[in-house]
C-alpha positions, 0 to 999 in steps of 0.5 A: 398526468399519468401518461406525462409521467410515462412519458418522461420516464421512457424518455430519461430512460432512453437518453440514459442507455444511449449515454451508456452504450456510446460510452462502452462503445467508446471504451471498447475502442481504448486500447488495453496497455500492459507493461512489465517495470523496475522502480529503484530509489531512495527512502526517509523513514521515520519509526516509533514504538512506545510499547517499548520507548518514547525514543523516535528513530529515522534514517535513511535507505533503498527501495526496488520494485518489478512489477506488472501493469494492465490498464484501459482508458476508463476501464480498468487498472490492475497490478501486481508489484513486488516491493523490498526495502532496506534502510539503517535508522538511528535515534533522534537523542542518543549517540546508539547503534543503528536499527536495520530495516527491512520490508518486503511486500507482494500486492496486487490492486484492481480498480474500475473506470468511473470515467476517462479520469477517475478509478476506483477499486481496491488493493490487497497486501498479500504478503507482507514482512518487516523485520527491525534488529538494533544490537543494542536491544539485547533479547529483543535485538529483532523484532518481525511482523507479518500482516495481510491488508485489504484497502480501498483504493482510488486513482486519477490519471491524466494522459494529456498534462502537458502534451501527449508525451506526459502522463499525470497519476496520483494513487492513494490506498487506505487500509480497512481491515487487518490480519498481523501478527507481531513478534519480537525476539524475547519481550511481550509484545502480544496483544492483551487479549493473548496474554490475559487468556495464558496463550503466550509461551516463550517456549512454544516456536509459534510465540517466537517467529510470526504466523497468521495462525496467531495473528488476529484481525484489526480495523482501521481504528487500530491498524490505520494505513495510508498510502499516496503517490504522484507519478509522472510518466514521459512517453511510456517508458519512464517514470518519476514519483514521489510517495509517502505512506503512514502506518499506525498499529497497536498489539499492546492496548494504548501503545501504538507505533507509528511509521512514516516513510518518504520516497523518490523514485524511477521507475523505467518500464522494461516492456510495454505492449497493446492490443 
């Protein structure tokens, strides 16, 4: 019995390391990808901060990236994107001036092969900054955030959908942990915590413009992030998608704000190289 079981194990261990050296063999035959890209398109955001109403506002804008992919079929996936958005967002109920936005973003994401299909990594948010202003705030006519996120990140891709002319992949990212910081130009908008220790100063430069000095870190149950896109991509150099991402955040306890933003894009790859 004992000798069977040796047996079996030397057996399963032996079809195992062949599964897996014919597997690296054959991903060491992939070829590794590496393209430099412009996206350009147009976004419908939709935003609302109960802190300071229950006012919902939406609109319409632009959106841009350049950025930098390398990929291996069952592999790895890595890229580095700089993104800018600018959109002007009106509320639903009143005739008011529009809210101007915008959002910069510098990430980067790297992900492993499971296999031929599926990837699995994460992505870190290295610089992140929002800005709104509506004239008719008064004192609080700007408001910014800067913010850091780390998520987790998946993504499944098709070489072949159609022909091998046509290139399926869908990415979603969902943020773990947070590092923000809030500010607006003269209301409170600190977070409990702050405020009850005496750390705010309407006098101090740090309470006026946002620091990760004074920021502090959130998990997902107070700062929950989502994000997903379907690209298709035609003979490697262009490539039309459809994203939406969700935002929910709370630097005041119980008065979240909520963001909601639709794109439609191409994105056309400027350089592709192998080796």
């Amino acid at each position: 019995m004992k000798s069977k079981f040796i047996g079996l194990t030397l057996l399963f261990f032996f079809i195992g390391y062949y599964s897996y050296s014919q597997n690296k063999r054959v991903n060491d035959n992939y070829t590794m990808i590496n393209s430099i890209y412009l996206t350009a398109g147009g976004i419908y955001s939709d935003f609302q901060d109960t802190k300071f109403s229950d006012l919902r506002y939406s609109g319409i804008g632009g959106q841009l990236e350049t950025g930098f992919d390398n990929y291996k079929k069952a592999k790895h996936y890595q890229n580095v994107k700089l993104s800018f958005e600018y959109s002007k967002e009106i509320a639903n109920s009143l005739e008011i001036s529009k809210t101007t936005v915008l959002d910069y973003n510098l990430s980067y994401k790297y992900l492993w092969g499971i296999n031929n299909l599926f990837f699995l990594g994460a992505k870190a948010d290295i610089l992140g900054f929002n800005m709104r202003s509506n004239p008719n705030m008064g004192n609080n006519n700007l408001a910014s955030i800067m913010s850091n996120h780390l998520y987790v990140s998946a993504m499944y891709i098709n070489e072949n959908i159609i022909n091998e002319d046509w290139c399926l992949s869908i990415n979603s990212d969902l943020s773990l942990i947070s590092l923000q910081d809030e500010v607006p130009s003269f209301g409170v908008a600190y977070s409990n915590g702050m405020v009850e220790n005496g750390e705010v100063s309407f006098d101090s430069h740090d309470s006026q413009l946002p620091s990760y000095t004074t920021g502090s870190f959130h998990g997902i149950w107070d700062n929950f992030r989502f994000f997903i896109d379907f690209n298709m991509e035609y003979k490697k150099r262009f490539v039309f998608s459809y994203s939406w991402q969700m935002r929910r955040y709370s630097s005041v306890d119980n008065y979240p704000a909520t963001i909601g933003v639709h794109a439609l894009k191409v994105r056309f790859n400027i350089a592709n190289w192998s080796k």
